[in-house]
GUKE-959649 format. One record per residue: residue in one letter; y, z, x of N, C-alpha, C, O in turn; residue number from 1. Coordinates in steps of 0.2 Angstrom, whole numbers. Example, Ala and Ser with C-alpha at 12.3 -4.5 7.8 and 13.67 -1.06 7.14 Angstrom:
2
R  rest     ny     nz     nx    cay    caz    cax     cy     cz     cx     oy     oz     ox   nr
R     a    -28     39     66    -22     39     62    -16     39     66    -17     42     71    1
R     s    -11     35     64     -5     36     68      0     39     64      6     40     67    2
//
This chain:
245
R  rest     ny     nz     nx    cay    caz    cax     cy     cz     cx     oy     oz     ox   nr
R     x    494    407    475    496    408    482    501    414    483    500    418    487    1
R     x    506    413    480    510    420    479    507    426    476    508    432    478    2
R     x    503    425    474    497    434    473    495    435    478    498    440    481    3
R     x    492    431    482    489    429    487    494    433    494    492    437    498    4
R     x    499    432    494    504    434    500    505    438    500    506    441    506    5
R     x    507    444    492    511    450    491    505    455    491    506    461    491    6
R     x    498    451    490    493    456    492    492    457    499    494    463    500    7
R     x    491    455    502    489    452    510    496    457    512    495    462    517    8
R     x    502    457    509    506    460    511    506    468    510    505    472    515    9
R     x    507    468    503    502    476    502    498    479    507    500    485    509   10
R     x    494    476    508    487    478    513    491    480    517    495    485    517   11
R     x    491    474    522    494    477    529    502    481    531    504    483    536   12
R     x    505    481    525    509    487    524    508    492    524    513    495    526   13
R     x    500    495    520    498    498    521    496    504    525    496    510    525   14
R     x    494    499    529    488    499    535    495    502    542    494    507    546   15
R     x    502    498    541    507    501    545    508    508    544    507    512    548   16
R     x    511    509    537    513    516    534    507    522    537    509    528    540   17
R     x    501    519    536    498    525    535    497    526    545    496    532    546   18
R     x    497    522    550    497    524    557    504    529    558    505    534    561   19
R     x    508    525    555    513    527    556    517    536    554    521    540    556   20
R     x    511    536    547    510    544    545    506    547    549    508    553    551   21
R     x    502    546    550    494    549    555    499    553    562    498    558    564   22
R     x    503    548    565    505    551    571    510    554    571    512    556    577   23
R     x    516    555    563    522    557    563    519    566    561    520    571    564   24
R     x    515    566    555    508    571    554    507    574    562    510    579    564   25
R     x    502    569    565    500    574    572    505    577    577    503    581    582   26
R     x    513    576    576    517    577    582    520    581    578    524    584    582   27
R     x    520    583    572    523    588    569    521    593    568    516    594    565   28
R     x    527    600    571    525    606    571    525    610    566    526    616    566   29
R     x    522    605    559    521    610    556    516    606    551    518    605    545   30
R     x    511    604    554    504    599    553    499    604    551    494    602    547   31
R     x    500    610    553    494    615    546    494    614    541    489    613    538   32
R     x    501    613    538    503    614    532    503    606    531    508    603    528   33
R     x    499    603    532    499    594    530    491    592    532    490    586    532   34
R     x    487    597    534    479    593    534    478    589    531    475    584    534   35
R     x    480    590    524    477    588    518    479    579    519    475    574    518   36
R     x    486    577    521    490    571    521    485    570    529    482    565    528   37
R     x    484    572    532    482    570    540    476    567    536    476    560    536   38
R     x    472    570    533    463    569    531    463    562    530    462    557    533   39
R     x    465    563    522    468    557    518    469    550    520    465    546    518   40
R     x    477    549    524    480    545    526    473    543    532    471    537    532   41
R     x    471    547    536    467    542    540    459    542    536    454    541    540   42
R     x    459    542    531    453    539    530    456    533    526    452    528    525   43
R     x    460    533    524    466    525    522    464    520    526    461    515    525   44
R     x    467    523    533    466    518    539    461    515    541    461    509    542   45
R     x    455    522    542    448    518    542    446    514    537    444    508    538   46
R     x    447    516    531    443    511    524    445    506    526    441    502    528   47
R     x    455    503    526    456    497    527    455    493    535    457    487    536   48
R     x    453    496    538    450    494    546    442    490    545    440    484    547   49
R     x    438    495    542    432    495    541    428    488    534    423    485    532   50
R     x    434    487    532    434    482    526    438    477    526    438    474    521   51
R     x    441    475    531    445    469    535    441    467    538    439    461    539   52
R     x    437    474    543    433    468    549    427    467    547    423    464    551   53
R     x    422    468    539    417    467    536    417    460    533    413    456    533   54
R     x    425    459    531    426    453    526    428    449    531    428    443    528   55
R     x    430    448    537    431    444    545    424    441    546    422    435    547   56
R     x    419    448    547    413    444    551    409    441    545    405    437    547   57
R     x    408    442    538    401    443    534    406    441    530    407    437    535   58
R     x    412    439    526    414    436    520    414    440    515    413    446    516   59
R     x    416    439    507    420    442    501    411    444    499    409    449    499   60
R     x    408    437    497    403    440    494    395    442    498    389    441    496   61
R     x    398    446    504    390    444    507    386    452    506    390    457    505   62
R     x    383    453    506    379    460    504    381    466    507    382    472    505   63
R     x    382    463    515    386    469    520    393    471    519    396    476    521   64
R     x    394    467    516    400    469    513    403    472    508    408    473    507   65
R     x    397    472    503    395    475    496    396    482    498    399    486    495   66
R     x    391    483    506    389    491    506    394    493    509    396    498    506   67
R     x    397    489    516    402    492    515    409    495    511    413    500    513   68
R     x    410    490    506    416    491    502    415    500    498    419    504    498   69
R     x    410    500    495    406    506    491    405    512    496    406    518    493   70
R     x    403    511    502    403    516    505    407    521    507    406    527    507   71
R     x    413    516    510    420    517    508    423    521    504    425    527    505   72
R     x    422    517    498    426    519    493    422    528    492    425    533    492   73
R     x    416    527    492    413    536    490    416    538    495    418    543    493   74
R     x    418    539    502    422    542    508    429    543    504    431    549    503   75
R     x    431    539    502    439    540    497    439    545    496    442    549    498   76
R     x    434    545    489    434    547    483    432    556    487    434    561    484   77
R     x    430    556    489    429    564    492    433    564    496    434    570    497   78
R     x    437    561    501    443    561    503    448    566    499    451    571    500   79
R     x    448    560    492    454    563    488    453    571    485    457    575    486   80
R     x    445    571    483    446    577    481    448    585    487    450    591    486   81
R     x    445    582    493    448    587    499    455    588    496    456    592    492   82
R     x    459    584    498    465    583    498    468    587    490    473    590    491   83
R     x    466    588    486    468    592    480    466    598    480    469    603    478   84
R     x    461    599    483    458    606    483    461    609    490    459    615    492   85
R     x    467    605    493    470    609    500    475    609    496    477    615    497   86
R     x    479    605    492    485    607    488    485    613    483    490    617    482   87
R     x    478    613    481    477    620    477    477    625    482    479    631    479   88
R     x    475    626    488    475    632    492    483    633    494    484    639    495   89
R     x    487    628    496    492    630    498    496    630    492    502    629    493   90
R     x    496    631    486    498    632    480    496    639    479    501    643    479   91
R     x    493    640    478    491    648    480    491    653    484    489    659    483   92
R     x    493    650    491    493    651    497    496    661    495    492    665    496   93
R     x    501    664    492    503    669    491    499    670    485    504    672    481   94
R     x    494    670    481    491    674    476    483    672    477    480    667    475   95
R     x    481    676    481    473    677    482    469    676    477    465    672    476   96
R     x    471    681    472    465    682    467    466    675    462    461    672    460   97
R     x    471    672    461    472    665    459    469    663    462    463    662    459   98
R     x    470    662    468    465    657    473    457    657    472    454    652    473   99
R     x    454    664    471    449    665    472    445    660    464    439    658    463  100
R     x    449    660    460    445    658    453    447    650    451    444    648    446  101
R     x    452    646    457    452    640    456    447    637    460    443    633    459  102
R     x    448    641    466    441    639    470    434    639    465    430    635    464  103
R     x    434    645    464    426    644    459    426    636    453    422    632    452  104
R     x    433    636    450    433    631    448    431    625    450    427    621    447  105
R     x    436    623    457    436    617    460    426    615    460    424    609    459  106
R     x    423    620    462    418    619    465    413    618    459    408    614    460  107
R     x    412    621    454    412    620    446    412    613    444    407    610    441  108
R     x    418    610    446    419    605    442    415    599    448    412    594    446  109
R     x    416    601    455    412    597    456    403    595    455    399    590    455  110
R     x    401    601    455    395    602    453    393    599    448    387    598    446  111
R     x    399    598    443    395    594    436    398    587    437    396    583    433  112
R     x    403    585    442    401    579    442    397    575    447    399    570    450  113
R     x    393    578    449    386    579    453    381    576    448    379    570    447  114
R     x    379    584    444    376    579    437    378    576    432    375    573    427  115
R     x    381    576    434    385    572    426    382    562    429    380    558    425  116
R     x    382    562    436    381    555    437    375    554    438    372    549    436  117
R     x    372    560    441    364    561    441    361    557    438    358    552    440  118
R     x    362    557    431    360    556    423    360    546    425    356    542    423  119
R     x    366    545    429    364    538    429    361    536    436    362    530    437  120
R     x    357    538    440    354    538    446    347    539    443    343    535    446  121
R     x    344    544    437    338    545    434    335    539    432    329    537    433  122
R     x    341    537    429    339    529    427    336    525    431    330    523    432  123
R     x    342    523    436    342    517    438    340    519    445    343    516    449  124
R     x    335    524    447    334    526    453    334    522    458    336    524    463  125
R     x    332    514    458    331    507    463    338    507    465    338    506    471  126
R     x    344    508    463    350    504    463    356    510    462    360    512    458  127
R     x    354    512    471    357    517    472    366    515    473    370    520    473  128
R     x    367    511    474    374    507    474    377    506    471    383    506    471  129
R     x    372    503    465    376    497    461    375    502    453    378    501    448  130
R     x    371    507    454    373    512    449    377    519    449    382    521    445  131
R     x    372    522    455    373    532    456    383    531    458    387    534    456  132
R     x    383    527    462    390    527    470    395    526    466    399    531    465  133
R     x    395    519    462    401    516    456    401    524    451    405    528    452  134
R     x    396    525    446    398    531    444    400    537    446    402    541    442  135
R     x    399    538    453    399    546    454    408    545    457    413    549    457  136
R     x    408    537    459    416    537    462    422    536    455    427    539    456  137
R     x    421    534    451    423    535    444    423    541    442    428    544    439  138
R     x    419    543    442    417    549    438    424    557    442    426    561    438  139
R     x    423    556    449    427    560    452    433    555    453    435    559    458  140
R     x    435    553    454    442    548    455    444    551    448    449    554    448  141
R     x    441    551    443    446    553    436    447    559    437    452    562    438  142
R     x    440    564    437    442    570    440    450    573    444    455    576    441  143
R     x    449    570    450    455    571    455    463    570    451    468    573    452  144
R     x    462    563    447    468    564    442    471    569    438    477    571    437  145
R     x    463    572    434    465    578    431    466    583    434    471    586    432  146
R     x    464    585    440    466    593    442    471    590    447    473    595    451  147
R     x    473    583    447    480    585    451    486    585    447    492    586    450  148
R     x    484    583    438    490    585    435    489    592    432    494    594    429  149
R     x    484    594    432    482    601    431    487    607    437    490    612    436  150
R     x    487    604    443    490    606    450    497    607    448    501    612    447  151
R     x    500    601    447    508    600    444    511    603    441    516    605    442  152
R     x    507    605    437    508    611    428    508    615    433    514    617    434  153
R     x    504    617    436    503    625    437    510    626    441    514    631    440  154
R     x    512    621    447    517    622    453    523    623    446    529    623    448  155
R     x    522    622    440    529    622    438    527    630    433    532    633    432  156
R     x    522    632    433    521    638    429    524    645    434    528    649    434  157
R     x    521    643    439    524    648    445    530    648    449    531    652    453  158
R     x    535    642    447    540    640    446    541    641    456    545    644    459  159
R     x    535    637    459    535    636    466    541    633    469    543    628    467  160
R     x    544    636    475    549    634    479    548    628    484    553    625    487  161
R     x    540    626    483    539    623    491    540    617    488    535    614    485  162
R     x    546    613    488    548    606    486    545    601    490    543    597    487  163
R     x    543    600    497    538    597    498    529    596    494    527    591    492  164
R     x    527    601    493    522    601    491    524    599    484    519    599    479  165
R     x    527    598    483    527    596    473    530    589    474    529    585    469  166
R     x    533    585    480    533    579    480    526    574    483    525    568    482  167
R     x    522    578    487    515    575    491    513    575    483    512    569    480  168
R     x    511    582    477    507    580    471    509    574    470    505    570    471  169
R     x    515    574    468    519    566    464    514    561    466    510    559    463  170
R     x    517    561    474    512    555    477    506    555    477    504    550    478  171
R     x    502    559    475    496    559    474    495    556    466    491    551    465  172
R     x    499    560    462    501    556    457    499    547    455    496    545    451  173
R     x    503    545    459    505    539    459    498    534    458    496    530    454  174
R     x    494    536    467    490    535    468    485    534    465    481    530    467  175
R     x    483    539    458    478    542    455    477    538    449    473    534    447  176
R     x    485    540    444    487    536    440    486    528    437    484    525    432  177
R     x    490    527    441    489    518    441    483    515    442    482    511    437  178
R     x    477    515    446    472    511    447    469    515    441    468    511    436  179
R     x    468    522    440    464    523    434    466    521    425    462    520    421  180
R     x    473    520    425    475    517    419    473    510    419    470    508    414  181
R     x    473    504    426    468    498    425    462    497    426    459    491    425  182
R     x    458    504    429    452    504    427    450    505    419    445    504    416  183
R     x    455    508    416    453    511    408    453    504    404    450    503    399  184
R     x    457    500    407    460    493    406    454    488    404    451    485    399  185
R     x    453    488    412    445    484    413    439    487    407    435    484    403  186
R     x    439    492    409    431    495    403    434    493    395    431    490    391  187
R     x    440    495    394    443    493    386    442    484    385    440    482    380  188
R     x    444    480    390    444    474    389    434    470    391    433    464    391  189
R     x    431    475    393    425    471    395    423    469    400    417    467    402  190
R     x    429    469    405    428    466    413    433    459    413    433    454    417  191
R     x    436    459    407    441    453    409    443    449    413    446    453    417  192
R     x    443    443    416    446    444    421    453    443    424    455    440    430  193
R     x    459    446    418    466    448    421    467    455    423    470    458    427  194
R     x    463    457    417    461    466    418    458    468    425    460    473    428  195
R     x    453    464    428    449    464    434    453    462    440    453    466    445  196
R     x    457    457    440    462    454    445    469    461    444    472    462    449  197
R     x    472    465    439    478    468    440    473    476    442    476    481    444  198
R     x    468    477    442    463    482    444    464    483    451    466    489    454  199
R     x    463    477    454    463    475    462    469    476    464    470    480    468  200
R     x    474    472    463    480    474    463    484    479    462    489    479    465  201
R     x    481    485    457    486    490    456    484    496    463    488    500    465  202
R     x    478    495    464    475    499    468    479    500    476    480    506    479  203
R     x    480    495    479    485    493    485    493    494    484    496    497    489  204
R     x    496    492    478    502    495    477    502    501    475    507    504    475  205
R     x    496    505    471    500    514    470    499    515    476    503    519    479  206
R     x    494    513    481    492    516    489    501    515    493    505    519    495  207
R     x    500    510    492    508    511    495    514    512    492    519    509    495  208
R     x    517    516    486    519    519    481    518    527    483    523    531    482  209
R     x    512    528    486    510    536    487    512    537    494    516    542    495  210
R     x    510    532    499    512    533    506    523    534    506    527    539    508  211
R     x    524    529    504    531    527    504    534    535    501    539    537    504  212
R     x    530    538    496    532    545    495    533    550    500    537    555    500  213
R     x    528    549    502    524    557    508    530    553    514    536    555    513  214
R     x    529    549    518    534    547    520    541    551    520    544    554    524  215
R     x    542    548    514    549    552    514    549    561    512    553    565    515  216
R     x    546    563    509    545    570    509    543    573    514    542    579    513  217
R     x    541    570    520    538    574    528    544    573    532    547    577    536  218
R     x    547    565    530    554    564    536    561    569    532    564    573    535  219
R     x    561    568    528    569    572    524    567    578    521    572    582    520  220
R     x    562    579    519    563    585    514    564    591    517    568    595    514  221
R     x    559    591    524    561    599    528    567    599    531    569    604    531  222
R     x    570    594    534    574    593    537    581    596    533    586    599    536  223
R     x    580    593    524    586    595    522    584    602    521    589    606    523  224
R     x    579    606    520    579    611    519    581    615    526    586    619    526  225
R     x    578    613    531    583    617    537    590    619    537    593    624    537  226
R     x    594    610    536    599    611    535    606    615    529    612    616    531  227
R     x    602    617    524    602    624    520    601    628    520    605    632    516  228
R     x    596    632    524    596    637    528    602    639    533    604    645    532  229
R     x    603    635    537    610    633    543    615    634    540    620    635    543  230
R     x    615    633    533    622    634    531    625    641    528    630    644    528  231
R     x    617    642    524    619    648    520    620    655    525    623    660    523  232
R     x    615    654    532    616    658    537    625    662    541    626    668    542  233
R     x    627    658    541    634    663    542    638    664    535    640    669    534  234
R     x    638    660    531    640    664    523    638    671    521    642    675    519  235
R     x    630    673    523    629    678    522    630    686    528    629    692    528  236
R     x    633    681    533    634    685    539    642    688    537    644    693    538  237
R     x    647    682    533    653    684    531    653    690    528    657    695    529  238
R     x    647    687    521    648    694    517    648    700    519    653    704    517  239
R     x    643    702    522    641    707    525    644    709    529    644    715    529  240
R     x    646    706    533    655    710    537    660    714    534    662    720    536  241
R     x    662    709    527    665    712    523    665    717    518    669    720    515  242
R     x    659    717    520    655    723    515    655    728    519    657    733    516  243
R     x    652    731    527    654    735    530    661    735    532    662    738    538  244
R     x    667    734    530    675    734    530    675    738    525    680    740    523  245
//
């Protein structure tokens, strides 16, 4: 009963965070530079809108609900990698030729996991859900974890200013992290079912883990950097007086 409440709560904690980001996103003037968060966050909202009212009308185990939960989830999962390959643009946002070779990358690495799942669609061509979708959404869900700690490294190699953008990674981080350390769980244990039960649960708390990050790095981070700006401004106007004397 207590799993039971703190998930349900999860969720719909969720479901607040993420409207609540979608519209603090849209009214902010400086929502170019947060696409990647606008994308993201509202396919959060749709998946848990679209997955509440499947399991409302049709129930946990009814077939309509199978397709929608997977369908979804393939929506996520290329959600997510949008969302990395916008962070890797605005990570290079000042080094073009950089830009031009991770792009090739990004798009590389999608293309093999393309085939890489292919290889189980070949097989099991009848059982486009319950084979090609599950793999191809694993298969790039772990991707998305490497190249967003591949991302972090680098924001640390170019010794990058833009402190927002290195706490959205984090949060992405979080995200990415935790369900795939208890999916690695589940495959290592067999399909257990505490391994399967902390699966389902770690998935709803990194989500809100992630949001609760982005959250605070959109409301306080620009704001203290303005206020740093503001200060350092007549400091530098003294010098400079002083210096023409």
């Amino acid at each position: 009963m207590g799993t039971s409440v703190v998930s349900y709560g999860l969720q719909y904690g969720c479901i607040l965070i993420e409207a609540a980001l979608i519209i603090c996103v849209a009214r902010s003037s400086h929502r170019s530079r947060l696409v990647g968060v606008l994308l993201y966050a509202s396919c959060l909202l749709a998946t848990a809108l679209a997955r509440n009212y499947a399991l409302c009308m049709y129930g946990l185990a009814s077939r309509r609900y199978y397709y929608v939960y997977w369908s979804t989830d393939f929506l996520l999962v290329i959600a997510a990698f949008l969302l990395v390959c916008l962070f890797f643009r605005r990570a290079c946002l000042q080094q073009e030729k950089m830009w031009r070779s991770v792009r090739l990358l990004l798009l590389f690495v999608f293309i093999l996991v393309i085939a890489f799942s292919s290889l189980t669609f070949s097989r099991h061509y009848s059982h486009l859900f319950t084979y090609f979708i599950v793999e191809f959404n694993q298969n790039l869900y772990f991707t998305c974890l490497v190249l967003n700690t591949l991302l972090y490294i680098l924001l640390q190699q170019i010794e990058s200013t833009d402190d927002e953008l290195g706490l959205l990674v984090c949060g992405v981080g979080i995200q990415f992290a935790g369900p795939a350390a208890a999916l690695a769980l589940v495959h290592l244990t067999t399909g257990e079912g505490f391994a399967r039960s902390l699966f389902y649960f770690m998935i709803p708390l990194c989500t809100f883990g992630t949001l609760l990050v982005w959250a605070y790095t959109i409301l306080h981070v620009k704001d203290n950097a303005t206020k740093v700006t503001r200060r350092e401004i007549p400091v530098l106007a003294e010098v400079t007086a002083h210096l023409n004397v």
